[in-house]
N, C-alpha and C positions, 0 to 999 in steps of 0.2 A: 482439477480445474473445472470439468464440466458443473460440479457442486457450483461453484461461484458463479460461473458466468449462466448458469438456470433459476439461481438465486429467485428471481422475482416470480419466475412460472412456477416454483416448487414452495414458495411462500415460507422460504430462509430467509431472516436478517443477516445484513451485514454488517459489522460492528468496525470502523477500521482504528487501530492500535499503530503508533508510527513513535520509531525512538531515532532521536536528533545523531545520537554518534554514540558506537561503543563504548567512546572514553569516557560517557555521561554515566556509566554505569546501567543496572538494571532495569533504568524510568523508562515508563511508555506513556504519550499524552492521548489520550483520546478525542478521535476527532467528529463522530458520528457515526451514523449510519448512513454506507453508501451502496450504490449500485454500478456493474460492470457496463460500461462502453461497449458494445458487442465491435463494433467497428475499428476497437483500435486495441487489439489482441494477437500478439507475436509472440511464439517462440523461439527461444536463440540458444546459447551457451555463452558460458562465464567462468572463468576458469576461478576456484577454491584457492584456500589458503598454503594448497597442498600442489598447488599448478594442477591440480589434474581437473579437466572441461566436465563441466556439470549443464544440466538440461535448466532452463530458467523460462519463466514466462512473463513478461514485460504488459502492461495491461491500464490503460486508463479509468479511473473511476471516480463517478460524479455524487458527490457529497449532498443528503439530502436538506443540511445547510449550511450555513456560509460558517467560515473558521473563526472565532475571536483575532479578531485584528493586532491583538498583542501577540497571542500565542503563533500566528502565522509570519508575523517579523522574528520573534526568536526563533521557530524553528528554520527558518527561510533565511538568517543569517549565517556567515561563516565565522564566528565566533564561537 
Protein backbone atom coordinates (compact mmCIF):
# COMPACT_ATOMS: atom_id res chain seq x y z
CA UNK A 1 0.00 0.00 0.00
CA UNK A 2 2.81 2.43 0.95
CA UNK A 3 3.66 1.88 -3.26
CA UNK A 4 0.33 3.60 -3.87
CA UNK A 5 -0.29 6.06 -1.54
CA UNK A 6 3.71 7.50 -2.35
CA UNK A 7 2.75 7.24 -5.80
CA UNK A 8 3.22 10.87 -6.72
CA UNK A 9 6.62 11.48 -4.44
CA UNK A 10 8.26 8.33 -5.92
CA UNK A 11 7.12 9.43 -9.61
CA UNK A 12 4.76 5.88 -10.19
CA UNK A 13 1.80 6.29 -12.45
CA UNK A 14 -1.44 5.18 -11.50
CA UNK A 15 -3.36 3.46 -13.99
CA UNK A 16 -6.94 2.61 -12.55
CA UNK A 17 -8.64 -0.66 -14.21
CA UNK A 18 -12.31 -1.29 -12.55
CA UNK A 19 -14.64 -4.36 -13.81
CA UNK A 20 -18.55 -3.61 -13.38
CA UNK A 21 -19.35 -7.35 -12.00
CA UNK A 22 -17.84 -10.85 -12.10
CA UNK A 23 -20.73 -12.00 -14.21
CA UNK A 24 -19.48 -9.49 -17.11
CA UNK A 25 -16.75 -11.89 -17.36
CA UNK A 26 -13.05 -10.99 -17.87
CA UNK A 27 -13.56 -7.00 -19.17
CA UNK A 28 -11.89 -4.30 -17.26
CA UNK A 29 -12.73 -0.50 -18.47
CA UNK A 30 -10.17 1.96 -18.07
CA UNK A 31 -10.66 4.82 -16.36
CA UNK A 32 -7.28 6.86 -16.18
CA UNK A 33 -4.64 7.78 -14.38
CA UNK A 34 -5.32 8.44 -10.74
CA UNK A 35 -3.91 9.59 -7.52
CA UNK A 36 -4.51 8.37 -3.67
CA UNK A 37 -6.55 10.72 -1.16
CA UNK A 38 -3.93 10.52 1.57
CA UNK A 39 -7.04 11.66 3.89
CA UNK A 40 -9.41 9.05 3.20
CA UNK A 41 -7.34 5.64 3.81
CA UNK A 42 -8.82 2.74 6.08
CA UNK A 43 -8.01 -0.34 6.73
CA UNK A 44 -10.65 -2.93 7.68
CA UNK A 45 -11.39 -6.73 6.99
CA UNK A 46 -13.90 -8.58 4.85
CA UNK A 47 -14.64 -11.70 4.96
CA UNK A 48 -13.70 -14.19 1.49
CA UNK A 49 -15.57 -16.46 -0.34
CA UNK A 50 -14.46 -19.00 2.05
CA UNK A 51 -15.92 -16.85 5.40
CA UNK A 52 -12.65 -16.64 6.49
CA UNK A 53 -11.60 -12.40 7.43
CA UNK A 54 -9.02 -11.06 5.22
CA UNK A 55 -7.12 -7.62 5.70
CA UNK A 56 -8.65 -5.02 2.91
CA UNK A 57 -7.79 -1.42 2.55
CA UNK A 58 -10.71 0.90 1.53
CA UNK A 59 -9.08 4.21 -0.14
CA UNK A 60 -10.34 7.22 -2.26
CA UNK A 61 -8.92 8.34 -5.39
CA UNK A 62 -9.13 11.28 -7.54
CA UNK A 63 -9.11 10.69 -11.24
CA UNK A 64 -6.79 12.94 -13.28
CA UNK A 65 -9.86 13.37 -15.50
CA UNK A 66 -13.27 13.27 -15.71
CA UNK A 67 -15.02 9.61 -16.82
CA UNK A 68 -16.97 9.48 -20.27
CA UNK A 69 -20.45 10.31 -19.28
CA UNK A 70 -21.74 7.11 -20.87
CA UNK A 71 -19.15 4.82 -19.61
CA UNK A 72 -19.88 6.27 -15.90
CA UNK A 73 -23.83 5.62 -16.34
CA UNK A 74 -23.11 2.00 -17.36
CA UNK A 75 -20.87 1.31 -14.89
CA UNK A 76 -22.76 3.21 -12.14
CA UNK A 77 -25.96 1.38 -13.18
CA UNK A 78 -27.41 -1.85 -11.58
CA UNK A 79 -28.19 -3.49 -14.62
Amino acid sequence: MKTIIDAAKNNIDLHLFIKKDDDEGGDFYYLGQALPDKENIEQALMKDKNSKEIPVVHMHLALQNAVNSKLYHYIASEE
